[in-house]
N, CA, C and O atoms as CSV, one atom per row, in Angstrom:
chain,resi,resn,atom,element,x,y,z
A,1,UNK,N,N,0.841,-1.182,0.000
A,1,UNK,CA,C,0.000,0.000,0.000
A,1,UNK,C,C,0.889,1.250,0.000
A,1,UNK,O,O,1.752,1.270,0.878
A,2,UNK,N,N,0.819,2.398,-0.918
A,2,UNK,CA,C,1.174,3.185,-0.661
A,2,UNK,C,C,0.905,4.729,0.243
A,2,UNK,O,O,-0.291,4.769,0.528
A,3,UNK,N,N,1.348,5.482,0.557
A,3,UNK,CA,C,1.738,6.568,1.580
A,3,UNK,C,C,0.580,7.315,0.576
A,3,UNK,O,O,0.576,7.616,-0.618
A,4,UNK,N,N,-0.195,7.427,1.457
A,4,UNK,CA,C,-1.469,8.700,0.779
A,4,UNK,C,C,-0.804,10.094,1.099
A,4,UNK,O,O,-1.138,11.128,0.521
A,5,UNK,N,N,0.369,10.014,2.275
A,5,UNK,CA,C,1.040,11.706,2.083
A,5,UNK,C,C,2.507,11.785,1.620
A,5,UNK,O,O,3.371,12.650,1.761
A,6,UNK,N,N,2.486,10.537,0.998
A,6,UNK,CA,C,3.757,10.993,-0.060
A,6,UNK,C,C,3.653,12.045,-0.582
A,6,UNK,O,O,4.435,12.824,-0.038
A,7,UNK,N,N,3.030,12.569,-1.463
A,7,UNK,CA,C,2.704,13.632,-2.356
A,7,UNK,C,C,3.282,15.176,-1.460
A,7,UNK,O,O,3.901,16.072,-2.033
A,8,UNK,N,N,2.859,15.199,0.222
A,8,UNK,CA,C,3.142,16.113,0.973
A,8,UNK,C,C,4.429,16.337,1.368
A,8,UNK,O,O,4.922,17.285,1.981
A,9,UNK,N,N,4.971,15.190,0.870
A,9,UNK,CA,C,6.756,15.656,1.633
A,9,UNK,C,C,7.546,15.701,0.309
A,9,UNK,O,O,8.763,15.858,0.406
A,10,UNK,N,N,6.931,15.567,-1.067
A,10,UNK,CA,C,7.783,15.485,-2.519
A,10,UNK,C,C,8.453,16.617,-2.658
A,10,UNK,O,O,8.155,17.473,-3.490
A,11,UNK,N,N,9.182,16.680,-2.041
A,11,UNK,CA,C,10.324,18.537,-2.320
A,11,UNK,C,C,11.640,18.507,-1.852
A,11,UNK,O,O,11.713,17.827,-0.829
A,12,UNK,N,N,12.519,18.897,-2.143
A,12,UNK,CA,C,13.915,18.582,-1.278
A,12,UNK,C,C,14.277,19.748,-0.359
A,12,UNK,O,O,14.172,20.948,-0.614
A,13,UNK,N,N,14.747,19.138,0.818
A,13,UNK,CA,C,15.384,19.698,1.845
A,13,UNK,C,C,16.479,20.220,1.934
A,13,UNK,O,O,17.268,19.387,1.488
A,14,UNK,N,N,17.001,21.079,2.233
A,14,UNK,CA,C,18.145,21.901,2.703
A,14,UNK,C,C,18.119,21.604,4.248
A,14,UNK,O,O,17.460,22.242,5.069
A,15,UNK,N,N,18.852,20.651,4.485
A,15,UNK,CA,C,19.166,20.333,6.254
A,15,UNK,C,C,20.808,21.113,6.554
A,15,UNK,O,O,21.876,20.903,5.979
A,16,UNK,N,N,20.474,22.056,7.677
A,16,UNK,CA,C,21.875,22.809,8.412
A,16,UNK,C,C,21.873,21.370,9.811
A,16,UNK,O,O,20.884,20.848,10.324
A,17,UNK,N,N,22.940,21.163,10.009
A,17,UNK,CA,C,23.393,20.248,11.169
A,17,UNK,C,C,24.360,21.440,12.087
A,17,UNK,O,O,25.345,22.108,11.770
A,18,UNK,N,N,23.617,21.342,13.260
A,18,UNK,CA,C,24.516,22.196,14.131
A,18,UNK,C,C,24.417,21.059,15.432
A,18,UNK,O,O,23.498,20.532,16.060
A,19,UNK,N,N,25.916,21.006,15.447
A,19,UNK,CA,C,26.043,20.238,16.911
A,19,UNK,C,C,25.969,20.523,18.354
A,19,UNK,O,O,26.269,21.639,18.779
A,20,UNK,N,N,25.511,19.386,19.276
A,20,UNK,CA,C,25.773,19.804,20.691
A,20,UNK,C,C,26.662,19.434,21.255
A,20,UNK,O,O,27.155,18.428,20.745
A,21,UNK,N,N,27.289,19.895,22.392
A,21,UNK,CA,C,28.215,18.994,23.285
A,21,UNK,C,C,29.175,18.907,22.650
A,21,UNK,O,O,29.433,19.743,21.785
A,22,UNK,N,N,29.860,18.001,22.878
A,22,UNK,CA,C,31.212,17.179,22.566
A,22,UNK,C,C,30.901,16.870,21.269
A,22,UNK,O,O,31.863,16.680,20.524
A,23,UNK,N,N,29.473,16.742,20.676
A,23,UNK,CA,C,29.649,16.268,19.286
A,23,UNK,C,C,30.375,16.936,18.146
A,23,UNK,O,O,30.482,18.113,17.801
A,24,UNK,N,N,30.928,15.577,17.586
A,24,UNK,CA,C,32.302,16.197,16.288
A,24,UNK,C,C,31.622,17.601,15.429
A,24,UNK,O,O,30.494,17.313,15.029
A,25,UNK,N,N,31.975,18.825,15.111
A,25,UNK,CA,C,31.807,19.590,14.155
A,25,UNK,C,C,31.790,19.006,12.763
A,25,UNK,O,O,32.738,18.294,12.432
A,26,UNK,N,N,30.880,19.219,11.979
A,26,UNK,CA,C,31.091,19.068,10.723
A,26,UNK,C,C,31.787,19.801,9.987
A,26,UNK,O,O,31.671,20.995,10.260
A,27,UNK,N,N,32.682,19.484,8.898
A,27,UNK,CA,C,33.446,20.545,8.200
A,27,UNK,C,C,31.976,21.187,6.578
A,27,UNK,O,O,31.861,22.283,6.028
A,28,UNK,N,N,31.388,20.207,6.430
A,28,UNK,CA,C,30.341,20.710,5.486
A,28,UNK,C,C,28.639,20.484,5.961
A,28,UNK,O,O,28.043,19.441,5.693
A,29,UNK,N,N,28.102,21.447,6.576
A,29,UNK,CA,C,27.406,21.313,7.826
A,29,UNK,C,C,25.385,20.902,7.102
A,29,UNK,O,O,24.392,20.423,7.649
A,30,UNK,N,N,25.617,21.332,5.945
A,30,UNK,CA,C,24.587,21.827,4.773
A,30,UNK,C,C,24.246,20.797,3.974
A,30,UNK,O,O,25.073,20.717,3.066
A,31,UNK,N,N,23.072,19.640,3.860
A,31,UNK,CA,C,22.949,18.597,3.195
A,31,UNK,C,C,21.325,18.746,2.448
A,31,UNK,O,O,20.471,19.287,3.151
A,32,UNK,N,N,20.943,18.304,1.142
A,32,UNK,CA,C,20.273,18.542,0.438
A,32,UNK,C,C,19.792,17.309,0.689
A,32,UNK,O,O,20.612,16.423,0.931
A,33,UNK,N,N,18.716,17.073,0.686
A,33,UNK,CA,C,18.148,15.159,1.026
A,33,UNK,C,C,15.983,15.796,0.420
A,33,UNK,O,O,15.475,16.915,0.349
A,34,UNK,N,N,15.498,14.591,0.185
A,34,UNK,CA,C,14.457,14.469,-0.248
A,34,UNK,C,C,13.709,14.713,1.209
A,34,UNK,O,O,14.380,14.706,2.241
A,35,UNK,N,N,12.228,14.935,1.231
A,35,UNK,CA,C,11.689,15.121,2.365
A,35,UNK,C,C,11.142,14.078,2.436
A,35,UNK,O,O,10.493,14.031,3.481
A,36,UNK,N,N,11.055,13.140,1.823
A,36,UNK,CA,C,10.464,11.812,1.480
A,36,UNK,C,C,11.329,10.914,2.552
A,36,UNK,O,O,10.759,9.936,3.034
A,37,UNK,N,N,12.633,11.195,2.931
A,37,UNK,CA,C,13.402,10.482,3.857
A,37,UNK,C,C,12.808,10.477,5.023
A,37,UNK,O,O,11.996,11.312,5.423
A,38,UNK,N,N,13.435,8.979,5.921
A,38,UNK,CA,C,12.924,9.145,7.341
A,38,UNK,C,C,14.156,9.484,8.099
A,38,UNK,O,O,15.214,9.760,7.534
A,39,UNK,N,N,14.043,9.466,9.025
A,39,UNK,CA,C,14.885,9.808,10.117
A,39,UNK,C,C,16.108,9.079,10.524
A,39,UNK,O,O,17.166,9.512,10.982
A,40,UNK,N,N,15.801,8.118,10.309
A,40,UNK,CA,C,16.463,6.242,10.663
A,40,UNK,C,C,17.714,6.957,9.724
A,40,UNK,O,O,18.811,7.239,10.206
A,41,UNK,N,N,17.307,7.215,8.183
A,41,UNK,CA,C,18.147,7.457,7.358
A,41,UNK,C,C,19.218,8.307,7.258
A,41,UNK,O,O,20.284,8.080,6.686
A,42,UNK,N,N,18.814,9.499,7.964
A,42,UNK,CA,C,19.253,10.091,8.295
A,42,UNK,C,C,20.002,10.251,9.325
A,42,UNK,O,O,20.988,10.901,8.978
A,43,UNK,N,N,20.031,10.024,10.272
A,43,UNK,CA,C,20.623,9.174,11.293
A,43,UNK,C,C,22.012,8.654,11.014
A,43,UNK,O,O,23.135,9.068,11.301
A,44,UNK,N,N,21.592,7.691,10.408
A,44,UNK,CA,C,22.843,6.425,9.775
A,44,UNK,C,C,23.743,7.409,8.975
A,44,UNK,O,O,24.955,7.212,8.890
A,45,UNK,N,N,23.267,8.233,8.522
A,45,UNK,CA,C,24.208,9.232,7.236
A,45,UNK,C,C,25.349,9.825,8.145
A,45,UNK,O,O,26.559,9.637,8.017
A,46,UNK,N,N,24.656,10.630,9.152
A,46,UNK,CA,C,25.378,11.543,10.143
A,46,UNK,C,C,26.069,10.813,10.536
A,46,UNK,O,O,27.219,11.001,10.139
A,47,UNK,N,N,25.869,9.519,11.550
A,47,UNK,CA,C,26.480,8.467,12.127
A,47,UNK,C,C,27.906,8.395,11.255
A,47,UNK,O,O,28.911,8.963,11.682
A,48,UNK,N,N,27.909,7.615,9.944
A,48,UNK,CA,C,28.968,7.911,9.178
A,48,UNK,C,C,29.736,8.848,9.066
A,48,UNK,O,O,30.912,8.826,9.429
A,49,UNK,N,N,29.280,9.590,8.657
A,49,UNK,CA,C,29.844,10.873,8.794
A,49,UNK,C,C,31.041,11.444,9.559
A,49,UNK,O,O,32.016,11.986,9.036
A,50,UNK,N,N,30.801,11.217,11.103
A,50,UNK,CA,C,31.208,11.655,12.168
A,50,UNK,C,C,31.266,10.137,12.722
A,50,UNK,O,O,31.016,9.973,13.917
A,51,UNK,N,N,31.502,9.302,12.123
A,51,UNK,CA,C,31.996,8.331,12.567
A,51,UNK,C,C,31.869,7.251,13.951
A,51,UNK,O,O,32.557,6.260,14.194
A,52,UNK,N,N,30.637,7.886,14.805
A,52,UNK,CA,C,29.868,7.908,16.111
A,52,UNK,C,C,28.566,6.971,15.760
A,52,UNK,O,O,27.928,7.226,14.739
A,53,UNK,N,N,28.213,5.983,16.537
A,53,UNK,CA,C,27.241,5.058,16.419
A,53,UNK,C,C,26.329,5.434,17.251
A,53,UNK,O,O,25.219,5.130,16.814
A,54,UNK,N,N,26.277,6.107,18.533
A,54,UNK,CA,C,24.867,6.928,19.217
A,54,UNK,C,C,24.434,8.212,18.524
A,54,UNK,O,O,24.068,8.872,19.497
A,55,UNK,N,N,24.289,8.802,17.706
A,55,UNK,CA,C,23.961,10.140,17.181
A,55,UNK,C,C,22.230,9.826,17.645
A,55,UNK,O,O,21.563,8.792,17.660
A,56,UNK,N,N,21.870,11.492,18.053
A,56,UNK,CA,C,20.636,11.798,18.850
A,56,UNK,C,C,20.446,13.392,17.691
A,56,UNK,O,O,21.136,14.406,17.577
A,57,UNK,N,N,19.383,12.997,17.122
A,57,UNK,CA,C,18.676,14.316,16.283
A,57,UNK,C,C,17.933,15.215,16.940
A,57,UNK,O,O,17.500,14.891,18.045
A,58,UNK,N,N,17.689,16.271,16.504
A,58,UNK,CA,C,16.892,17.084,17.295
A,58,UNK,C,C,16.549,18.609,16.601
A,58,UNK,O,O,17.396,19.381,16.152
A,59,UNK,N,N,15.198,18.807,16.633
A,59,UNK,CA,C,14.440,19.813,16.308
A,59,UNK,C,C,14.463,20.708,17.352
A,59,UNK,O,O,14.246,20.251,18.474
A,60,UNK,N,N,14.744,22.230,17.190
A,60,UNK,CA,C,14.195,23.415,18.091
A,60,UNK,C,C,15.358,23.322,18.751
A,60,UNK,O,O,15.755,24.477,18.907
A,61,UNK,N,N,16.269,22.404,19.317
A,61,UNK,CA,C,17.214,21.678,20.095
A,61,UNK,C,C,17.062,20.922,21.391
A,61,UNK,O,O,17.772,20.610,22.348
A,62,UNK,N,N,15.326,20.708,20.832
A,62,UNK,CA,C,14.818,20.021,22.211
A,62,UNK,C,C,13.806,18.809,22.006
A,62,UNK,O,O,13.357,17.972,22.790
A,63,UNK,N,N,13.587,19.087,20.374
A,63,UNK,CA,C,12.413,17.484,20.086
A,63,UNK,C,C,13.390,16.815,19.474
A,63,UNK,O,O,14.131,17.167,18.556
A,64,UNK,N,N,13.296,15.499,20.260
A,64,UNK,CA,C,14.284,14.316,19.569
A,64,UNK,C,C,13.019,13.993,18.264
A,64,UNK,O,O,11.798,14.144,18.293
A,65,UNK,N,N,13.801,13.573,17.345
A,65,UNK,CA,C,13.457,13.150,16.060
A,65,UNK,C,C,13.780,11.675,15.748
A,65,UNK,O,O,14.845,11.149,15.425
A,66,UNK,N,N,12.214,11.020,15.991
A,66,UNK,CA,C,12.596,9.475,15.861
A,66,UNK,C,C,12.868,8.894,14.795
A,66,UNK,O,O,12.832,9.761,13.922
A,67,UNK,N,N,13.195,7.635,14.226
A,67,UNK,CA,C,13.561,7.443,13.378
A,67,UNK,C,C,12.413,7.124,12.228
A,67,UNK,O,O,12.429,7.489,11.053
A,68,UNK,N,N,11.597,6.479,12.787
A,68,UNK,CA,C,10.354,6.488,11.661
A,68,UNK,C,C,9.798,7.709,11.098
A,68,UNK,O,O,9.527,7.800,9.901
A,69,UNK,N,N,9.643,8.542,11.841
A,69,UNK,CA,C,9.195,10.000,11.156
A,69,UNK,C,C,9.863,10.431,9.836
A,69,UNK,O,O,11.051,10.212,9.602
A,70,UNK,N,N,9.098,11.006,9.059
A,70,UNK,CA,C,10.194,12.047,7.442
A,70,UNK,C,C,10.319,13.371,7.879
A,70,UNK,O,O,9.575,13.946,8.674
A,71,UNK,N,N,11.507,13.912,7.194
A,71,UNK,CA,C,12.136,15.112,7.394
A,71,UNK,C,C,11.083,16.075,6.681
A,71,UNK,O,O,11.122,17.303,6.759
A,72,UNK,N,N,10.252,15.424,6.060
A,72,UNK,CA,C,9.164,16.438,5.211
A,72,UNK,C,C,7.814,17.282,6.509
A,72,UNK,O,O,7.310,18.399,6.624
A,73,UNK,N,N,7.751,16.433,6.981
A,73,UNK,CA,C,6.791,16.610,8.194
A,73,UNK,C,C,7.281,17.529,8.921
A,73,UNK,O,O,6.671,18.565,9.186
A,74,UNK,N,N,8.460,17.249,9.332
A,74,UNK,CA,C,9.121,18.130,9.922
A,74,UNK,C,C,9.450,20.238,9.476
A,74,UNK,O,O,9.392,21.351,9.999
A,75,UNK,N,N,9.720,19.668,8.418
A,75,UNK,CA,C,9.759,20.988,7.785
A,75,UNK,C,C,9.042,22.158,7.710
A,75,UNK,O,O,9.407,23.329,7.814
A,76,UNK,N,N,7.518,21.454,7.432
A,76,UNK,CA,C,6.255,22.045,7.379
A,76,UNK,C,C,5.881,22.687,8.976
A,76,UNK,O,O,5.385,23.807,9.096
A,77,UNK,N,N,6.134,21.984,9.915
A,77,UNK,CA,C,6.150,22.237,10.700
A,77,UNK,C,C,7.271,23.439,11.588
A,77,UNK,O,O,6.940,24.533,12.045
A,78,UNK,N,N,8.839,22.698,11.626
A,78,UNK,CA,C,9.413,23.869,12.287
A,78,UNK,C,C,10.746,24.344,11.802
A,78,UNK,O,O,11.807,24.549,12.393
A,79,UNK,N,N,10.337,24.472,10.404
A,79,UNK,CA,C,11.364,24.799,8.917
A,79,UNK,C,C,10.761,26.059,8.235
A,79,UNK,O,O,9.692,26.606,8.506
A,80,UNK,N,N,11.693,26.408,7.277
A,80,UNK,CA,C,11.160,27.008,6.333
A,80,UNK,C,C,10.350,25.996,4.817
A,80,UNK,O,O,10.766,24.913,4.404
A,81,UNK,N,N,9.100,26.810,4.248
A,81,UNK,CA,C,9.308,26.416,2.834
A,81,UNK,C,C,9.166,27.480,1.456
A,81,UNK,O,O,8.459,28.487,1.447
A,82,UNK,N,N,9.764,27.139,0.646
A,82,UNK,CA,C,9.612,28.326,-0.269
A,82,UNK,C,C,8.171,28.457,-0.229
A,82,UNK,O,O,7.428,27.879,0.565
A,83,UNK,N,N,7.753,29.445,-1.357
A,83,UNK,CA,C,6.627,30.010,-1.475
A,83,UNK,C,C,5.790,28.865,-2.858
A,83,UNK,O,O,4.594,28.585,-2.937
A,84,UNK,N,N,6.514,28.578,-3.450
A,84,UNK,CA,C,6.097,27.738,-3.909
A,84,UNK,C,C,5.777,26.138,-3.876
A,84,UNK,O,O,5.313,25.303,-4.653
A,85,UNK,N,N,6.313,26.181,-2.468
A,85,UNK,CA,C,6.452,24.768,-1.818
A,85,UNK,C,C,7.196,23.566,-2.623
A,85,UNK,O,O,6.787,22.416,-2.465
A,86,UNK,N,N,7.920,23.747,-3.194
A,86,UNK,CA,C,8.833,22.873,-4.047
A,86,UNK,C,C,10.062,22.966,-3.286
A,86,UNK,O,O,10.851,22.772,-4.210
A,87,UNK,N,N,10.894,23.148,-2.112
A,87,UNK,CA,C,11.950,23.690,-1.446
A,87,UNK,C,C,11.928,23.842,0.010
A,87,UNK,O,O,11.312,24.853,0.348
A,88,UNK,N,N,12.363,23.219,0.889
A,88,UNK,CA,C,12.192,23.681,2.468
A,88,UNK,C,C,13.543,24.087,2.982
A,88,UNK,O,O,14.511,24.098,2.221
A,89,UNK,N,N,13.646,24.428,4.267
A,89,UNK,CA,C,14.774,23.901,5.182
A,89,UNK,C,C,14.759,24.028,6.244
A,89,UNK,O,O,13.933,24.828,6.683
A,90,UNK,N,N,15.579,23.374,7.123
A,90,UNK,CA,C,15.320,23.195,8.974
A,90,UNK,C,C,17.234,22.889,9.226
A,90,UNK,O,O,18.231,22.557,8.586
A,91,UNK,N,N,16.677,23.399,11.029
A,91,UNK,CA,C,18.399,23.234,11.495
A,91,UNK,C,C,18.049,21.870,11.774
A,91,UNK,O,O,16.995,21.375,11.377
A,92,UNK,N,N,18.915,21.247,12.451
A,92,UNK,CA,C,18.662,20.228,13.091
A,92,UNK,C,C,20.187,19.547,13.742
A,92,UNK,O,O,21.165,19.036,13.196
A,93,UNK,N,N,19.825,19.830,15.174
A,93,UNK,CA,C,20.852,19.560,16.054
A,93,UNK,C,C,21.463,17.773,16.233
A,93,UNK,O,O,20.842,16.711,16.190
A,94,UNK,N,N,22.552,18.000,16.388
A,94,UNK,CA,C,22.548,16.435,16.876
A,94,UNK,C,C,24.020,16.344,17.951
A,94,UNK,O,O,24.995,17.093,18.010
A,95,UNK,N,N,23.745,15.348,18.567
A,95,UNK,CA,C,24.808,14.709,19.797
A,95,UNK,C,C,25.051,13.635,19.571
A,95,UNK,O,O,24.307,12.808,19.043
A,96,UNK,N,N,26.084,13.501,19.924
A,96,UNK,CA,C,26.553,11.736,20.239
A,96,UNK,C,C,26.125,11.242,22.076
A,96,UNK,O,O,26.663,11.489,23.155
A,97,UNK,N,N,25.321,10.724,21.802
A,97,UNK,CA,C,24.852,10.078,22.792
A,97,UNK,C,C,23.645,11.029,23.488
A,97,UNK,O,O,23.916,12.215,23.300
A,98,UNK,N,N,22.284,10.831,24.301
A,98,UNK,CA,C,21.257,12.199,24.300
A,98,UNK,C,C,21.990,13.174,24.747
A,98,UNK,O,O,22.972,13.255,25.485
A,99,UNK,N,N,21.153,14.101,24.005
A,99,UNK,CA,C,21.527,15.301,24.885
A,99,UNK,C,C,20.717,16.049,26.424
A,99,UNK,O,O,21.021,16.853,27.306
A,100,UNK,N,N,19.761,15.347,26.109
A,100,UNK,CA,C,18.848,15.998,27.104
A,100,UNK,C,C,18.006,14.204,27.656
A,100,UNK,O,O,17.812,13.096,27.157
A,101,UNK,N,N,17.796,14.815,28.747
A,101,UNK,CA,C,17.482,13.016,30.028
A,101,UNK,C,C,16.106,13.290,30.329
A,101,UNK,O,O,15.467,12.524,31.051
């Protein structure tokens, strides 16, 4: 069966990664990804990245971002989107290991 709100997240993202804590700095902080992605995916990317197997996402710098959720949802919510809605973007914090208990 397919996603009756696929159609709502079809636009690509402009994700800024700003870290907390001890977590590694990125040297290219700015990633373009579909809004169609989930979280899980995202996740695993960063993880690589920074080379860290606990990475903890986070909206506002205080809603953890689970892994089933899409970055499209998100956007609409506490992102920008162009005016034509073809285009979003959101910060989105992350730690190695939580940041917040």
């Amino acid at each position: 069966m397919t996603d009756p709100f696929s159609s709502h997240r079809s636009f690509k993202v402009v994700v800024s990664f700003h870290a907390i804590g001890s977590a590694p700095r990125l040297k290219v902080s700015k990633f373009t990804v579909d809004g169609t992605l989930r979280m899980a995916e995202l996740t695993n990317y960063l993880a690589k990245i920074i080379k860290e197997s606990d990475v903890h996402l986070y909206v506002s710098s205080s809603i953890e971002l689970m892994d089933d959720q899409y970055i499209g949802d998100f956007v609409k919510i506490f992102g920008k989107m162009s005016s034509d809605e073809t285009q979003g973007s959101i910060n989105i914090h992350y730690s190695v290991g939580r940041a917040y208990l």
